[in-house]
Steps between C-alpha positions, in 0.01 A plus 500: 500500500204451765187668503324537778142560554300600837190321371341594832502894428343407163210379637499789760503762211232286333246499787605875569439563144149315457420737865612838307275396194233450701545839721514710132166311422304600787641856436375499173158374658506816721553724157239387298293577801603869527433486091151416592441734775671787279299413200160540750641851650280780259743636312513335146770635402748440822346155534532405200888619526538301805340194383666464254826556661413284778425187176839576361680452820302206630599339111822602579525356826347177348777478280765500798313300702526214244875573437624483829240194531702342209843571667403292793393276319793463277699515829350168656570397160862546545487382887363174390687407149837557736364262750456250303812573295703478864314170590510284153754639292809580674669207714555533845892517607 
């Protein structure tokens, strides 16, 4: 049995990954500043309703933001423990 492994698209899905964490954390940076805007908008009651919404989302989006960080990371993991398993471990033919 042979396993084969496109190390190459590993490292592609990494980087793309690492680009997608970083694109959720500047959206949550545009939430929090709607939270602050709503919270300043003279209704206490609707901005406090929208402020608060606009934390839970932005924690939210924190929280996926450092998942799909992690994936990537565990990705280039994977890209580079095959590499070196391809160049030390297994003879060439």
């Amino acid at each position: 049995m042979r396993i084969a492994v496109d190390t190459g698209l590993l490292f592609a899905a990494a980087g793309r990954s690492a680009g997608l964490a970083s694109q959720v954390l500047g959206l949550r940076g545009q939430l929090d500043a709607v939270g602050t805007e709503a919270s300043a908008s003279g209704a206490p009651d609707a901005s406090q309703a929208m402020s608060a919404c606009c934390q839970d989302w932005s924690a939210t989006l924190g929280v996926l933001a450092e998942r799909v960080a992690g994936t990537g990371t565990n990705l280039g993991a994977a890209g580079a423990a095959y590499t070196t398993t391809d160049t030390t471990a297994i003879p060439a033919p």
